[in-house]
PDB file with SEQRES, HELIX, SHEET and CRYST1 records, atoms N, CA, C and O in Angstrom:
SEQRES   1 A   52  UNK UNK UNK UNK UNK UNK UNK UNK UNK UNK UNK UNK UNK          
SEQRES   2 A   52  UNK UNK UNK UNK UNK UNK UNK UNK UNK UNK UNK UNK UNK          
SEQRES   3 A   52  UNK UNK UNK UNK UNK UNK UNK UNK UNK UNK UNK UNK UNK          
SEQRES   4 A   52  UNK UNK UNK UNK UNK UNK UNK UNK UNK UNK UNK UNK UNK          
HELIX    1 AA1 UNK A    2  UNK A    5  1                                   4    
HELIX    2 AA2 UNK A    7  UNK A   49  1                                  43    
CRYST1    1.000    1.000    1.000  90.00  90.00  90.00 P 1           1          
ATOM      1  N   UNK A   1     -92.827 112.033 -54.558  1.00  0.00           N  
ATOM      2  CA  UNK A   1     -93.857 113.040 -54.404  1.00  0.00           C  
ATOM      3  C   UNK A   1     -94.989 112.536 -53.513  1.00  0.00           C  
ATOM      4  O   UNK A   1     -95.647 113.158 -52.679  1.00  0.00           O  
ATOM      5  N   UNK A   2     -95.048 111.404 -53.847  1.00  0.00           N  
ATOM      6  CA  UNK A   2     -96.619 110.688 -52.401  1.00  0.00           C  
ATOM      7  C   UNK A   2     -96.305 110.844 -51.170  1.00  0.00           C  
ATOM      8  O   UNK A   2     -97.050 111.386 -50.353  1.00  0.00           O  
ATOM      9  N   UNK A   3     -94.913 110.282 -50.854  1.00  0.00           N  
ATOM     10  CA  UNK A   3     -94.583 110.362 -49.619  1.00  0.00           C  
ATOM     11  C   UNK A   3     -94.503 112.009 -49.173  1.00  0.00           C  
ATOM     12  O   UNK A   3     -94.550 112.294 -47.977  1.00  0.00           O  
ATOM     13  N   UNK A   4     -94.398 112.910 -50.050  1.00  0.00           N  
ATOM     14  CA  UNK A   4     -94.451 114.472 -49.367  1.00  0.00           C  
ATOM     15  C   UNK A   4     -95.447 115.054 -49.000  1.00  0.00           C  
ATOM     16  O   UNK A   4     -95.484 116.038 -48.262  1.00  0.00           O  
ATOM     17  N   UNK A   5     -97.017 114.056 -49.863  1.00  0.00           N  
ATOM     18  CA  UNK A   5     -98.308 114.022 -49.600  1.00  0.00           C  
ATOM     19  C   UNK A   5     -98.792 113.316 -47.999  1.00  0.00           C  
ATOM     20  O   UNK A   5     -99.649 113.440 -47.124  1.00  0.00           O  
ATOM     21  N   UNK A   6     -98.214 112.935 -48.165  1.00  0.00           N  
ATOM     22  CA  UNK A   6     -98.575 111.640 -46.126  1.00  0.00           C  
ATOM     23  C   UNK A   6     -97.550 112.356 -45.309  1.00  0.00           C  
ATOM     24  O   UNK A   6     -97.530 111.999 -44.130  1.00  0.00           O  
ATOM     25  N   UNK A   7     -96.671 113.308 -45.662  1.00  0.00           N  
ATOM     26  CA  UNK A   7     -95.915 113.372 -44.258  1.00  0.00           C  
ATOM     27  C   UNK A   7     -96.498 113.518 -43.010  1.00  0.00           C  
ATOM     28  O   UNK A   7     -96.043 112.903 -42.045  1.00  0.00           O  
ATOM     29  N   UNK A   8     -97.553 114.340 -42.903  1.00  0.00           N  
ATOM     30  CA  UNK A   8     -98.419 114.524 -41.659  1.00  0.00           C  
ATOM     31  C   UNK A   8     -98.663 113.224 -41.148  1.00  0.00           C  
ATOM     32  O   UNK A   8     -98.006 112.832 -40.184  1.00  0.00           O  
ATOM     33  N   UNK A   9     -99.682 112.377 -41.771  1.00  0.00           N  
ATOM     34  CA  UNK A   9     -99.822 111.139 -41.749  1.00  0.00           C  
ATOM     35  C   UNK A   9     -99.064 110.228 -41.121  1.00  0.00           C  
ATOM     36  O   UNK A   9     -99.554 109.391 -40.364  1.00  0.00           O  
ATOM     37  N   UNK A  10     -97.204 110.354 -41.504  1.00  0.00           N  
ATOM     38  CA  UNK A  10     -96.447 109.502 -41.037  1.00  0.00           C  
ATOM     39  C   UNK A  10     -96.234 109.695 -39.986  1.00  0.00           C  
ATOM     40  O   UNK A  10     -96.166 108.787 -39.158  1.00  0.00           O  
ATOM     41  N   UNK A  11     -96.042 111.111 -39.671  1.00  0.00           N  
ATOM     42  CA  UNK A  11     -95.267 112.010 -38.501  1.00  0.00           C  
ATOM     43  C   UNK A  11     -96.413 111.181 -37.387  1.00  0.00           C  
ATOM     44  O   UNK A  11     -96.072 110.421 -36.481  1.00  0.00           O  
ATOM     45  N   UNK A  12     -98.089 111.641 -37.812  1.00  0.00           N  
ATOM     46  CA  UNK A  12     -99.162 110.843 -36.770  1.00  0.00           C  
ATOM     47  C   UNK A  12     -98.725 109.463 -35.952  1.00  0.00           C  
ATOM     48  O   UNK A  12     -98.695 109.152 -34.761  1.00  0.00           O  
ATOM     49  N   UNK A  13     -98.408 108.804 -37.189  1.00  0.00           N  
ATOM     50  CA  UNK A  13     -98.097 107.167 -36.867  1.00  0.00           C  
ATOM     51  C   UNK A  13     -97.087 107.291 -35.851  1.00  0.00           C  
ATOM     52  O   UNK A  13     -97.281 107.050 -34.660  1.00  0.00           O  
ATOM     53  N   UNK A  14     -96.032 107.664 -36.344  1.00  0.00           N  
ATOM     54  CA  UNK A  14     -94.361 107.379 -35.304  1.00  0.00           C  
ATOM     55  C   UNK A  14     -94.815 108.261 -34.119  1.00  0.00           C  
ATOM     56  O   UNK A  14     -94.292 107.818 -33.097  1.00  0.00           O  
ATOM     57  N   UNK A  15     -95.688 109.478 -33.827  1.00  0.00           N  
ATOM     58  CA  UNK A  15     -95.750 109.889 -32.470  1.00  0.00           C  
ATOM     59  C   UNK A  15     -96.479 108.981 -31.722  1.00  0.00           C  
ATOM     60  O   UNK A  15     -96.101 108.529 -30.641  1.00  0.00           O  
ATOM     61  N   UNK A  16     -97.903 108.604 -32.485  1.00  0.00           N  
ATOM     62  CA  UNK A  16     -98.577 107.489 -31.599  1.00  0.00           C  
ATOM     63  C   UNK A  16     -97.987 106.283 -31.482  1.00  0.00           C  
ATOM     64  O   UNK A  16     -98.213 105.669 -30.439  1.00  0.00           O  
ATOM     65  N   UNK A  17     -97.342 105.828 -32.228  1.00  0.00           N  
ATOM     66  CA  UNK A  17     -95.889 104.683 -32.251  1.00  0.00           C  
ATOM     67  C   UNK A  17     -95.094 104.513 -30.518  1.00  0.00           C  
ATOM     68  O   UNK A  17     -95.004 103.549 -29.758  1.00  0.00           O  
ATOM     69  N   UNK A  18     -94.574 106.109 -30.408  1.00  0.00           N  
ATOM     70  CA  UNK A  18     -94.179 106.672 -29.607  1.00  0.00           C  
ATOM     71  C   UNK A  18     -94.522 106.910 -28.103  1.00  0.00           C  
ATOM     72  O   UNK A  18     -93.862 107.066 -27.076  1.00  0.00           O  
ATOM     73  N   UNK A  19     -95.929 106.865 -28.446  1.00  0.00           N  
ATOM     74  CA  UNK A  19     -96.765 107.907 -26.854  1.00  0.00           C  
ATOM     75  C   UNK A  19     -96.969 106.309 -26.760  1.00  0.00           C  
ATOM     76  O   UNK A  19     -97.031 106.071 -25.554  1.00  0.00           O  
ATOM     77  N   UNK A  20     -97.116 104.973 -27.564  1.00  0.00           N  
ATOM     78  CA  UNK A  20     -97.669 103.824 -27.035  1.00  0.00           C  
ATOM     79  C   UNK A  20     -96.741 103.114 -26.438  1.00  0.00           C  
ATOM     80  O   UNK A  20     -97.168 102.317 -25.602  1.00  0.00           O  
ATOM     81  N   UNK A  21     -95.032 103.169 -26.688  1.00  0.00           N  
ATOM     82  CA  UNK A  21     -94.163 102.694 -26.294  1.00  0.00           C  
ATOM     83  C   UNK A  21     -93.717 103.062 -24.650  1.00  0.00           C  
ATOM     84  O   UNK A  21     -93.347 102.339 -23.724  1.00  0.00           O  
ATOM     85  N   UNK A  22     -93.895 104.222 -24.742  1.00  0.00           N  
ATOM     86  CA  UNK A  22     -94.329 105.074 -23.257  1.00  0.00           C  
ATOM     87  C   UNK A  22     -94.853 104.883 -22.610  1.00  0.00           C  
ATOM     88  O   UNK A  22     -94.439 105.021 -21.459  1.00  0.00           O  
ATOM     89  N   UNK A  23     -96.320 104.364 -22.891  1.00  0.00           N  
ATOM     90  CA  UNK A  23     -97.240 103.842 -22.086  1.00  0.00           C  
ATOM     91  C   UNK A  23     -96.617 102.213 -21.438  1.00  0.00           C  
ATOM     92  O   UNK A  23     -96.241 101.963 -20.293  1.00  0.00           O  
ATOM     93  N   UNK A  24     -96.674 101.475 -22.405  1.00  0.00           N  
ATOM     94  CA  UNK A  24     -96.154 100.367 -22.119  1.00  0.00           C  
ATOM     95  C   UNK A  24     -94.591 100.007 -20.774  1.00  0.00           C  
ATOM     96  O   UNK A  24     -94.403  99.176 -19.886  1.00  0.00           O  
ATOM     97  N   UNK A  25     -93.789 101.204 -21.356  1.00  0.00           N  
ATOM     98  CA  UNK A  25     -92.729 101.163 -20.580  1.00  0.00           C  
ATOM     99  C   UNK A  25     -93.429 101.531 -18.832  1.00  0.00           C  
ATOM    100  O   UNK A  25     -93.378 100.819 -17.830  1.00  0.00           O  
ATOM    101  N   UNK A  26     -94.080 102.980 -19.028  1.00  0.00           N  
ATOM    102  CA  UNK A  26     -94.473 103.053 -17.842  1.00  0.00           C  
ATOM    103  C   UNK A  26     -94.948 102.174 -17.024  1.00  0.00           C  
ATOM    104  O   UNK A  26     -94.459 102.116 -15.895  1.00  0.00           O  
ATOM    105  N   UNK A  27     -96.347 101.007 -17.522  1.00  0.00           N  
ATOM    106  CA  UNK A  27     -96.609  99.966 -16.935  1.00  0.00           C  
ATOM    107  C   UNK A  27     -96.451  99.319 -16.169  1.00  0.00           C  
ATOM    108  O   UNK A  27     -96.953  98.985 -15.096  1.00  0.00           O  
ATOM    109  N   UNK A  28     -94.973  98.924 -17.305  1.00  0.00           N  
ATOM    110  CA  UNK A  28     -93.951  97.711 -16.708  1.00  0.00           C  
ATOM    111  C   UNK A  28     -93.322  97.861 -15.436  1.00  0.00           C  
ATOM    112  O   UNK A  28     -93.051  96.996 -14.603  1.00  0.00           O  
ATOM    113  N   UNK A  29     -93.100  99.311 -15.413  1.00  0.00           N  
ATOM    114  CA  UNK A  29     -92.006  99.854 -14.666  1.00  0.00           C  
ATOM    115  C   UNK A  29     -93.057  99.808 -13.122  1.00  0.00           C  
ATOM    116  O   UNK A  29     -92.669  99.498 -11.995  1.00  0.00           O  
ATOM    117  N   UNK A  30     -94.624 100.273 -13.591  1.00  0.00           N  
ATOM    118  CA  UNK A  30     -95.618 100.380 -12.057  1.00  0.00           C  
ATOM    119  C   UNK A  30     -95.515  98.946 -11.686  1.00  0.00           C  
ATOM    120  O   UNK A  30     -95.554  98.677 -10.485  1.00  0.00           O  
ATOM    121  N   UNK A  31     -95.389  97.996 -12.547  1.00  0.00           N  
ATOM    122  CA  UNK A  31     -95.724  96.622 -12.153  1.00  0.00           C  
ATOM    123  C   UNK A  31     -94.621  96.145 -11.398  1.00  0.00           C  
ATOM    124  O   UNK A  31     -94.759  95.489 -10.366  1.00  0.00           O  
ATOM    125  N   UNK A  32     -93.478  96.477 -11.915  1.00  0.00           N  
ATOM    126  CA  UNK A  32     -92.374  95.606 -11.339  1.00  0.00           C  
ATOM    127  C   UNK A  32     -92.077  96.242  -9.911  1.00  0.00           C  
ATOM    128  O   UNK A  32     -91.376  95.630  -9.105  1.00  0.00           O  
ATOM    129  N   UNK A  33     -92.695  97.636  -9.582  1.00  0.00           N  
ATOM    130  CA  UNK A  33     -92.784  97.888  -8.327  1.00  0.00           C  
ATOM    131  C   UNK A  33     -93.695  97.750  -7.309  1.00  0.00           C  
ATOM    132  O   UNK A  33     -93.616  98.181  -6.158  1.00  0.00           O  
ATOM    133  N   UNK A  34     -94.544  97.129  -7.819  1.00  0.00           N  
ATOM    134  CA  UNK A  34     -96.014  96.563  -6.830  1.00  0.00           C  
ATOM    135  C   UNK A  34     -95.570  94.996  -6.916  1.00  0.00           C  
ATOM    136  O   UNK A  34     -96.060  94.287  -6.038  1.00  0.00           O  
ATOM    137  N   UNK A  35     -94.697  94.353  -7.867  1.00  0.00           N  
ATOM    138  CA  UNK A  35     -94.426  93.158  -7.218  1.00  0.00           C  
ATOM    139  C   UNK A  35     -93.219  92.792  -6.603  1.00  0.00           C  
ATOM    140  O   UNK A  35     -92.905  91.691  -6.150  1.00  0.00           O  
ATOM    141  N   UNK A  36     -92.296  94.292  -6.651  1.00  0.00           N  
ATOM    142  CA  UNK A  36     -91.244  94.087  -5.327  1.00  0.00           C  
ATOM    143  C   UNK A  36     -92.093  94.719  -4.013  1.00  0.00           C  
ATOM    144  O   UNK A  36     -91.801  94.448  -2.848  1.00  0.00           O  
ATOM    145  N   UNK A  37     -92.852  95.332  -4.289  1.00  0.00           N  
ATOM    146  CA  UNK A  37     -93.776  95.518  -3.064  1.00  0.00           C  
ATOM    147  C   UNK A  37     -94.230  94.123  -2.247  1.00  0.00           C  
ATOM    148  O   UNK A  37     -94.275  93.882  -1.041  1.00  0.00           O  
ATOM    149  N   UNK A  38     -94.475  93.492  -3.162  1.00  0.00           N  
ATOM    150  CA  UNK A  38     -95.165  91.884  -2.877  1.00  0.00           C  
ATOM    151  C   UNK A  38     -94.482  91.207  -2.190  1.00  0.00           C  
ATOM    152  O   UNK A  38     -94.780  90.816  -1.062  1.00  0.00           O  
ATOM    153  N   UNK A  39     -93.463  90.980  -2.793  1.00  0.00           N  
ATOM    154  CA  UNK A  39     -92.124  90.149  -2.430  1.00  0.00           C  
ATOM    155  C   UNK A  39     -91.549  90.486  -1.122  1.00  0.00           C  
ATOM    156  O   UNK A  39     -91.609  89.684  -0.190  1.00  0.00           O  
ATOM    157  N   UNK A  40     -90.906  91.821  -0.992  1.00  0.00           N  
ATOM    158  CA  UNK A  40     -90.872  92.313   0.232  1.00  0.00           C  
ATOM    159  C   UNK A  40     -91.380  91.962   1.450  1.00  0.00           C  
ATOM    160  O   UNK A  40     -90.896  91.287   2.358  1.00  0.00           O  
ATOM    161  N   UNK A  41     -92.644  92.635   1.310  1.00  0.00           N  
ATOM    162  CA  UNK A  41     -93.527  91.868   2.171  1.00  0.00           C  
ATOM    163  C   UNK A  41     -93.935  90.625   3.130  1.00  0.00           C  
ATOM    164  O   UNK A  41     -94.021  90.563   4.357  1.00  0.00           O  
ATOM    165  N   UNK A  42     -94.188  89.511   1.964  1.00  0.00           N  
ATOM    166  CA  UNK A  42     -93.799  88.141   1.795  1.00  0.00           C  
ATOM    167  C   UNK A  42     -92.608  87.841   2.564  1.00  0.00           C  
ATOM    168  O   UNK A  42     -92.521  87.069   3.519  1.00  0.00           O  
ATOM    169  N   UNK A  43     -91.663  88.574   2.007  1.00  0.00           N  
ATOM    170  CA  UNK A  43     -89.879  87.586   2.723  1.00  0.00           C  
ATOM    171  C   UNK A  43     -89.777  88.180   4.163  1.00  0.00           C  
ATOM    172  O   UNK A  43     -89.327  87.421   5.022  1.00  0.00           O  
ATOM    173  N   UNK A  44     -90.122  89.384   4.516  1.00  0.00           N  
ATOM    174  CA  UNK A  44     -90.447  90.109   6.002  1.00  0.00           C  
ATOM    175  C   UNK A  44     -91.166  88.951   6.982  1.00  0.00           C  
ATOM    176  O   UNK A  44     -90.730  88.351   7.964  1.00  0.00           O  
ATOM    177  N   UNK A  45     -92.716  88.890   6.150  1.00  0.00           N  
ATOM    178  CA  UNK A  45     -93.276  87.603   6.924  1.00  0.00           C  
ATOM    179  C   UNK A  45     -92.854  86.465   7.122  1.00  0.00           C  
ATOM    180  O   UNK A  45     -92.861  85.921   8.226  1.00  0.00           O  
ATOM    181  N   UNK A  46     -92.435  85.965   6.079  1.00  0.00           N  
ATOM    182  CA  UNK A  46     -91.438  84.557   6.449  1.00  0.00           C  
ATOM    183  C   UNK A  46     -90.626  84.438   7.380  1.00  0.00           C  
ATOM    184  O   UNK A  46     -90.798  83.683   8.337  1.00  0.00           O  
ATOM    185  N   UNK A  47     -89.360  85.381   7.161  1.00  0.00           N  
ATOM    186  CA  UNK A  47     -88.379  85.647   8.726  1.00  0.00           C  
ATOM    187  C   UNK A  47     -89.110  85.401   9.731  1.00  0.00           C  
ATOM    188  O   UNK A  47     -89.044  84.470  10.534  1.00  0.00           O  
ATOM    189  N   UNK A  48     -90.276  86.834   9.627  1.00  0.00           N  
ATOM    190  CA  UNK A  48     -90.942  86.769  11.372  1.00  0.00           C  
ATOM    191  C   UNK A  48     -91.183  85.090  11.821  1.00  0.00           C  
ATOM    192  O   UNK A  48     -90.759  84.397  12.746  1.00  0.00           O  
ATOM    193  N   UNK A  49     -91.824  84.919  10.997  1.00  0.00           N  
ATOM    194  CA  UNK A  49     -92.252  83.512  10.981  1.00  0.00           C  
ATOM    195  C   UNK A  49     -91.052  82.640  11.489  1.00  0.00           C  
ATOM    196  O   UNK A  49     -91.058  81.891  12.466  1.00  0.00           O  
ATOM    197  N   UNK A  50     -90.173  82.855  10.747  1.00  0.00           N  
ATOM    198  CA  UNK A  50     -89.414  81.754  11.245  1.00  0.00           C  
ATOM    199  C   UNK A  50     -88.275  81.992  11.917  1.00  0.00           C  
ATOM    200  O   UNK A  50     -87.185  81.438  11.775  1.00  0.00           O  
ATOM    201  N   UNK A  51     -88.608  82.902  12.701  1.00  0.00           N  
ATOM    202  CA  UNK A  51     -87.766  83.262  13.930  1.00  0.00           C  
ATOM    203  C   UNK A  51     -88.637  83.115  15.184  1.00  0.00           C  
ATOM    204  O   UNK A  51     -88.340  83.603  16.275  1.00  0.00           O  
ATOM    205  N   UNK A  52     -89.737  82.399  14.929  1.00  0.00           N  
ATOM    206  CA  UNK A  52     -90.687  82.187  16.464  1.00  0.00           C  
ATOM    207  C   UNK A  52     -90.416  81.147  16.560  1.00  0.00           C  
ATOM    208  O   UNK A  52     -90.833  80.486  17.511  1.00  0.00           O  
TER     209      UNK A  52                                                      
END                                                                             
């Protein structure tokens, strides 16, 4: 019977559970493309470099 009292409550937790796991994933996902951005970059210049 308590737990039929908190359902709202729980439901709160596991969505914000949810919307935070999301966030996080998104992140990761901006990050790992601003540091193949990086990299890219980087290995472009090197070649040039070392083809003079």
């Amino acid at each position: 019977m308590l737990e039929k009292q908190f359902t709202e409550v729980i439901q709160f937790i596991k969505q914000a559970r949810f919307n935070a796991i999301k966030s996080v994933n998104t992140e990761l996902i901006d990050l790992t493309g601003k540091l193949g951005n990086i990299l890219v970059k980087r290995l472009k210049l090197l070649n040039g470099v070392n083809r003079l």
